[in-house]
N, C-alpha and C positions, 0 to 999 in steps of 0.2 A: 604593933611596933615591929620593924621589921629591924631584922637583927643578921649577919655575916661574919661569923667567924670559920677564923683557918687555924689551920693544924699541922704539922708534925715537919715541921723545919729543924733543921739542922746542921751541923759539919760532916762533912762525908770524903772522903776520900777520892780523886781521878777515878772513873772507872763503878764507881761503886751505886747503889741508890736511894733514893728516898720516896716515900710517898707522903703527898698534902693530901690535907683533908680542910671540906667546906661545908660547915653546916647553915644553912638559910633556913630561919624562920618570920613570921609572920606573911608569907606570901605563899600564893598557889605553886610550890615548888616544881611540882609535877609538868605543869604547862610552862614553865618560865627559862629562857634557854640562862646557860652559865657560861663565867668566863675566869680562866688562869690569864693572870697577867704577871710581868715582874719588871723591874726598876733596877738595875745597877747604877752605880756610884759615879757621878757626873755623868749619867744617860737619864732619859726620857724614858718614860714607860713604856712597854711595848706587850701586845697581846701574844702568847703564849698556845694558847687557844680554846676552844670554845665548843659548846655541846647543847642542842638545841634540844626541845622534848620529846622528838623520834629516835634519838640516840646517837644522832648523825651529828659527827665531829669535825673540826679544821683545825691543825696546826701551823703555827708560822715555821717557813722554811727547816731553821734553823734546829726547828727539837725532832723535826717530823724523823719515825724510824724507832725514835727514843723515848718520847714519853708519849703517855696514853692519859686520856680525860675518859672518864667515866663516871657515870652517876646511879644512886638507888635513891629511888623514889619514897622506900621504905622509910626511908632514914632522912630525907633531906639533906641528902649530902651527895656533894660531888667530889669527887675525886682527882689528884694528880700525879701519876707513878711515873716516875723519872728514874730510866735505867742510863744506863752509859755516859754517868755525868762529867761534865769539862769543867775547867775552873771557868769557865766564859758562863758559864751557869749560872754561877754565884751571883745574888740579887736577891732585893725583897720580893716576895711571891704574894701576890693580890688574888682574891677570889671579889669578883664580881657580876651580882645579876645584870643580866645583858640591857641595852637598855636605856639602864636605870642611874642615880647616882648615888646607889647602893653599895659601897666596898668594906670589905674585909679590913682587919687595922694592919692586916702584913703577917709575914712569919718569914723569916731568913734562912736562905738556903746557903751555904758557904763550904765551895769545892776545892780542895789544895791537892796542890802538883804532886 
């Protein structure tokens, strides 16, 4: 069974950071690329970005500079460190196997002025 959960959402202040976490199991995690995604309030989802199993990443425009995806293989988990956060931030955060129609049930990131 395959299973996506995220991690470590929160309230954080202008300026300040957080890091998600994405653990996948029942799947070859190692071979399988990932994907951050998030959803604010009256938007569409939008991809965040994404890390393929060479370790080679893409961020959308908007975080690029600022947050980093990263993954251990050890652990089945991917990673999302969000430094320099905006309140334009603020959004549910999706961890998804790429792909697939595998996703995470959310974690909320919420950035105030």
């Amino acid at each position: 069974q395959v299973q996506v959960v995220e991690s470590g959402g929160g309230l954080v202040q202008a300026g300040g950071s957080l890091r998600l976490s994405c653990a996948a199991s029942g799947i070859i995690f190692s071979a399988s690329s990932m994907g951050w995604y998030r959803q604010a309030p009256g938007k569409e989802r939008e991809l965040v970005a994404t890390i393929n199993s060479i370790q080679s990443a893409n961020y959308a425009d908007s975080v690029k500079g600022r947050f980093t995806i990263s993954r251990d293989n050890t652990k089945n988990t991917v990673y999302l460190q969000m430094n320099s956060l905006k309140p334009e931030d603020t959004a549910v955060y999706y961890c998804r196997i790429a792909l697939s129609n595998y996703w995470g049930q959310g974690t909320q990131v919420t950035v105030s002025s």
